[in-house]
N, C-alpha and C positions, 0 to 999 in steps of 0.2 A: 851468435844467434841461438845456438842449444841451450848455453847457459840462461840464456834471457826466457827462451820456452820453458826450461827447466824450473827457473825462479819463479812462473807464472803458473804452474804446477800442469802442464797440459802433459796428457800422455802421447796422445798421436797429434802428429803434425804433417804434412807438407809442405814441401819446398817447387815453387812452379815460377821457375825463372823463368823471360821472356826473350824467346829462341834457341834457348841452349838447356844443357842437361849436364853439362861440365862441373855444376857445384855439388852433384847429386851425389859421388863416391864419398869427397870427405863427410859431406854431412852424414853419410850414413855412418862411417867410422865413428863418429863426434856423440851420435846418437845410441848408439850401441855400448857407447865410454859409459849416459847416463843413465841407461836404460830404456829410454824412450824408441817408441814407433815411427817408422818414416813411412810415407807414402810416399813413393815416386811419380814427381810431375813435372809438366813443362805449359807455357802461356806463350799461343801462338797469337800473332796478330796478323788478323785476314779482313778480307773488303767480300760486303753483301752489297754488290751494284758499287754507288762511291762511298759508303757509309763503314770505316773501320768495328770490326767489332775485335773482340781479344777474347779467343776458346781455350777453355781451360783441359789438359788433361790429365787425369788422375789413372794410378795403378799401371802404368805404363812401363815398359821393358826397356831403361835408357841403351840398352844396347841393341836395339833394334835398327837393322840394315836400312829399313828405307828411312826410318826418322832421321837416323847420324847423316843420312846424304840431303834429305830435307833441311834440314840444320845448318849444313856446311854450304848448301845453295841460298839458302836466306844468307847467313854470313857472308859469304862472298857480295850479295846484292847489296848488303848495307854498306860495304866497303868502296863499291865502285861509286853507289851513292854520295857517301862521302868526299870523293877522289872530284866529282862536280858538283858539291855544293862550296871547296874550297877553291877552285877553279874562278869560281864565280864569285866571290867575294876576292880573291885576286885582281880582278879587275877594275873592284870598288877601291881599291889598294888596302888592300887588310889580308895579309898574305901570314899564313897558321900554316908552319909542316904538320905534312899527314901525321909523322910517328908523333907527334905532339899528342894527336885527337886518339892517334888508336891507343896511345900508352894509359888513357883513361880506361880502355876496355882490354881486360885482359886476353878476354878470351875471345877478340873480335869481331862481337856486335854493336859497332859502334852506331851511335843513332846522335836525332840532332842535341838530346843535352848535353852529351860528351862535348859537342863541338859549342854549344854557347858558352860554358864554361870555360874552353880555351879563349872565345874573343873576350868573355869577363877580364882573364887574368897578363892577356896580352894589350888591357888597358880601352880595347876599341868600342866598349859596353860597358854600363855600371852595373849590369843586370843580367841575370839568362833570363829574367821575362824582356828584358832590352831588345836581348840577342832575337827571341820569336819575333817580336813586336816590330822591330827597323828589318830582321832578315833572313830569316829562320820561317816564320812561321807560312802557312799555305799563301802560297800568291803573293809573297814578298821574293824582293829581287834573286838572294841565294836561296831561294825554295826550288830543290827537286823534289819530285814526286817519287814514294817508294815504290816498286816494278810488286806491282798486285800479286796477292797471292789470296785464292778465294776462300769463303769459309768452308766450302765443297775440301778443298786442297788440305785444309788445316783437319778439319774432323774426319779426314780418310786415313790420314797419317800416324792420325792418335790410334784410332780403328787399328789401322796397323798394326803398331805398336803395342797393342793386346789394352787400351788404354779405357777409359770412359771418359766422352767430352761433354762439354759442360762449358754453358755462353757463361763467359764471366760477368757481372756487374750492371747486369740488363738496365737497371734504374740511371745511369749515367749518360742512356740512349734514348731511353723511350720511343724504343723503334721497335717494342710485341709485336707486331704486322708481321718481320722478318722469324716469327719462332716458329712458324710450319715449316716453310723452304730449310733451316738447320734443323731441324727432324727430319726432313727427309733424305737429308744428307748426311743424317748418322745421328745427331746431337739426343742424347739422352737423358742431358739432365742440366738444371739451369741454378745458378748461382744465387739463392735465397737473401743470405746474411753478409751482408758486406758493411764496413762501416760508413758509403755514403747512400746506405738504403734505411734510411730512420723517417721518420714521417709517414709511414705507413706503409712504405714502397715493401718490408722484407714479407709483411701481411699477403698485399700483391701478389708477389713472386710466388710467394705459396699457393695463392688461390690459381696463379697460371699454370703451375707446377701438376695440381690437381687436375688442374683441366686439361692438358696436356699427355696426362701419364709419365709426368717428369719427374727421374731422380730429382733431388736437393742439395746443390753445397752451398759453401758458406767458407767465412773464413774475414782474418784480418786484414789480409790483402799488407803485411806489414814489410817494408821496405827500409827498415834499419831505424829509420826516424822519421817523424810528426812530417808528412809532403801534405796534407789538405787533404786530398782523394785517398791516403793509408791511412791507417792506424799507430799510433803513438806506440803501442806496445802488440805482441805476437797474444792472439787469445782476446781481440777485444773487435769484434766479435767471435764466439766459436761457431761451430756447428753442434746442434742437438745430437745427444748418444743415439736416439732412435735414428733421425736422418741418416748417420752413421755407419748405422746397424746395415742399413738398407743398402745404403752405398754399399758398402763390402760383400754383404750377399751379393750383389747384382756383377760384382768383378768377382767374384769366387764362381759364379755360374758361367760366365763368360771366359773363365781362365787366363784374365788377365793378371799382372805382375802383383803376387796378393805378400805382402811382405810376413 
């Protein structure tokens, strides 16, 4: 992944994996090999009422006491989760061992495409959109529900964490209604440039941003390879030097983790 940042000439990056901060050391080691910037981040996934959204936090101290325990409480939740979604598909007779599912997630947040991909390759699905669509997905037979964790809970953590949060990908929800109740629960700044905000939506996010008094990110949202909702390559889109600029003053003022 530094190579691939590298090759696409980006100087600063972050890395804002979803529940965990476990990939945060090498990448810094990796980035430091190129010279390049890392922001430390992490992408919580929290419920406004029953509507998921995903906070982003940036400049954040991965070694921070209550996050590593926030972290290893979501992991834990994903695992039990797991433990009765395969439960329940045991019954259908489609019986997946757990270390099967968890040895997809190294670092133990296992979720459900970990587990459609084991029913793909154990023959029971041609598909992990299969797997949602017959048993996976909400309100299908092996669907459990994940034990809530609110956006209150997720932007206190980051807070903590010396961090700035920031609603990732607003345009995927169009649920703006919900941007006062996450400001008043910390949220400071709102996720601009995404690559499924084209058609006017990144224009949007700015004018709400303005309206709001909201920081700006942005980013490619890039997850190795071409998913639909990611980007194809790291940098596509970036975020503006001035938006930037601003963000890091506003973690330099705050004294959160300014690398």
């Amino acid at each position: 992944m530094v190579r691939a940042i590298r090759a696409a000439r980006i100087e600063v990056f972050s890395v804002t994996d979803h529940d965990t901060v476990d990939g945060l050391d090498g990448t810094r080691r990796a980035a430091n090999v190129e010279g390049l910037t890392l922001i430390p981040g992490v992408e919580l996934s929290a419920y406004w009422g029953t509507v998921e959204f995903h906070i982003l936090g940036y400049f954040i101290d991965p070694a921070n006491a209550a996050l590593r325990a926030f972290l290893r409480d979501t992991r834990n939740a994903r695992q039990a989760r797991l433990h009765a979604m395969l439960s329940r598909l045991q019954t259908m007779g489609m019986r997946v061992p757990a270390d099967e599912v968890l040895g997809r997630a190294p670092n133990g947040n296992v979720g459900r495409p970990h587990l459609a991909r084991a029913l793909v390759e154990r023959g029971f699905v041609g598909s992990t959109d299969e797997a949602f669509d017959r048993y996976l997905g909400a309100n299908k037979p092996a669907y459990v529900p994940r034990p809530d964790v609110t956006v209150a809970d997720a932007i206190a953590v980051i807070c903590e964490a010396g961090g700035i949060a920031s609603l990732a990908h607003p345009g995927l929800h169009d649920r703006d209604e919900a941007i006062p109740d996450l400001m008043a629960a910390g949220l400071t700044a709102v996720e601009v440039y995404h690559p499924k905000h084209a058609f006017g939506r990144a224009r949007r996010y700015r004018r709400i941003a303005r309206q709001y008094g909201l920081l700006i990110t942005g980013g490619s949202d890039f997850h190795g390879v071409d998913q639909g909702d990611h980007a194809s390559a790291p940098g596509l889109p970036c975020l503006p030097e001035d938006d930037y600029e601003r963000l890091l003053a506003a973690a330099k003022a705050c004294g959160a983790c300014v690398p």
